[in-house]
C-alpha positions as a LaTeX table, in Angstrom:
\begin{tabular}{lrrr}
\hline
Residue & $x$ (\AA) & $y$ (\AA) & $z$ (\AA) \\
\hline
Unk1 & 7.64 & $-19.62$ & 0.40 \\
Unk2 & 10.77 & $-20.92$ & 1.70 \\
Unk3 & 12.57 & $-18.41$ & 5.03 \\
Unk4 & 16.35 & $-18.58$ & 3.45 \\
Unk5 & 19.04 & $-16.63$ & 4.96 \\
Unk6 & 21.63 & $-13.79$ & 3.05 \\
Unk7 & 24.18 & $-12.39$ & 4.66 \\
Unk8 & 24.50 & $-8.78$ & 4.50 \\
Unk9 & 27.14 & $-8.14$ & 2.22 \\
Unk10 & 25.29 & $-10.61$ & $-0.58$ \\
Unk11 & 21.91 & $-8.44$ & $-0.12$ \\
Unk12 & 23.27 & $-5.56$ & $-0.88$ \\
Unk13 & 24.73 & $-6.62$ & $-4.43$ \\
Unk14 & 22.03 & $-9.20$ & $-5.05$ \\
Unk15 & 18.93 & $-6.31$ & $-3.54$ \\
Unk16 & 17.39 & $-6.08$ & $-7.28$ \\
Unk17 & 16.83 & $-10.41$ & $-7.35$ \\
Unk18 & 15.96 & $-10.59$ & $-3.99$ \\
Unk19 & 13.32 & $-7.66$ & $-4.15$ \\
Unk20 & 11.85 & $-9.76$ & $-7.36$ \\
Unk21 & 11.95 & $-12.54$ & $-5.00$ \\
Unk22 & 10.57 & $-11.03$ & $-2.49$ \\
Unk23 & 7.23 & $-9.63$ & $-4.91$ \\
Unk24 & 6.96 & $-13.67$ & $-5.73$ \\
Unk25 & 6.44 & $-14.46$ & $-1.99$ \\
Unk26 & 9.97 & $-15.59$ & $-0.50$ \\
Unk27 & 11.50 & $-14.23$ & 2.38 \\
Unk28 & 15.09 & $-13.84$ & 3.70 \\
Unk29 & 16.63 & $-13.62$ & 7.42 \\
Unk30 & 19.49 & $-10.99$ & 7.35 \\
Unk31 & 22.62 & $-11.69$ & 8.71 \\
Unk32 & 25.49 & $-9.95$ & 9.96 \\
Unk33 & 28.39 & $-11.89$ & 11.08 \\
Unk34 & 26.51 & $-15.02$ & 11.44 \\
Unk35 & 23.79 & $-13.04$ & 13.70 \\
Unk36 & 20.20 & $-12.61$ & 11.90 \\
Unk37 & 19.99 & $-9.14$ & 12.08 \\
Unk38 & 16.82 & $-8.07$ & 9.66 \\
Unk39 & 14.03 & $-9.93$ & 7.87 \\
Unk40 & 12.95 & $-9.10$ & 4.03 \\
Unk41 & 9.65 & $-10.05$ & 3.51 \\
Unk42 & 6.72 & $-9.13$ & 1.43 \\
Unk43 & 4.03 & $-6.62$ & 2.85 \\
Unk44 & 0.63 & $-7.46$ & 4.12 \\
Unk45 & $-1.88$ & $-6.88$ & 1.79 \\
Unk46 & $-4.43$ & $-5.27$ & 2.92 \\
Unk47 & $-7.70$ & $-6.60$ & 4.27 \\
Unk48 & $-10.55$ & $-4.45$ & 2.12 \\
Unk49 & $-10.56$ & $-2.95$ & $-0.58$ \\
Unk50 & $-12.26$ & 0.99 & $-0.91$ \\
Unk51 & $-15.42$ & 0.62 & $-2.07$ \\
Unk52 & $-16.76$ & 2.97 & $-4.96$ \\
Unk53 & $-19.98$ & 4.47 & $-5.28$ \\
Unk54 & $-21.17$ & 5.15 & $-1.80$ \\
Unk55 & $-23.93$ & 7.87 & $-3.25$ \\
Unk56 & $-25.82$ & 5.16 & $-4.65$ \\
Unk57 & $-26.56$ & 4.21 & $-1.21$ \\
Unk58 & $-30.49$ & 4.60 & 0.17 \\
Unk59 & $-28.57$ & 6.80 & 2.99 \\
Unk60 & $-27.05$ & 9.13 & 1.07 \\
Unk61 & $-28.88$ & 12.65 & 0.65 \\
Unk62 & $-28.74$ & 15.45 & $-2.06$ \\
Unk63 & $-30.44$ & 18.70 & $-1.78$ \\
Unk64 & $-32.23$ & 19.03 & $-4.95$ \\
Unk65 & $-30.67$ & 22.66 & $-5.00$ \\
Unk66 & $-27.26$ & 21.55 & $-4.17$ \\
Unk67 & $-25.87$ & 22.75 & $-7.35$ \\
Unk68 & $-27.82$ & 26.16 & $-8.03$ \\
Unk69 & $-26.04$ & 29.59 & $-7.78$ \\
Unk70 & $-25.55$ & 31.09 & $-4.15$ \\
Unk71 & $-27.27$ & 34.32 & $-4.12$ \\
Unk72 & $-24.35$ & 36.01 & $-1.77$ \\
Unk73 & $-22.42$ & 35.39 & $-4.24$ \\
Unk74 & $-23.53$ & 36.94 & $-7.38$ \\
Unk75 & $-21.12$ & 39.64 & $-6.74$ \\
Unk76 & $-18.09$ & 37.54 & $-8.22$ \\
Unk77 & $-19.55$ & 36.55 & $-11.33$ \\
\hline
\end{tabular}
């Protein structure tokens, strides 16, 4: 995982590679006129994960009616 430096001009008719590239773990220091101007690099990734199944947890709660018909409502049936 190598910094290399791409002028400009190149990145923009060489942005499919370098993307690929990029999703393989390189990065690239942008320049313009000799001057670095941008860095390409690939995102963080992020730290945890969403965890599934939180009802199964002892502090989760359920009335046991929590699914049965609202009376004020039998009106829109």
């Amino acid at each position: 995982m190598k910094t290399q430096t791409v002028g400009v001009f190149e990145a923009k008719t060489r942005l499919s590679e370098l993307i690929k590239r990029i999703e393989g773990g390189d990065r690239f220091v942008l320049t313009k006129h000799g001057k670095a101007v941008a860095e390409l690099r690939p995102l963080p990734t992020r730290g945890r994960k969403r965890r599934r199944g939180v009802a199964r947890s002892e502090k989760f709660w359920m009335a046991p009616d929590f699914d049965a018909p609202l009376n004020d409502f039998e009106d829109y049936r």
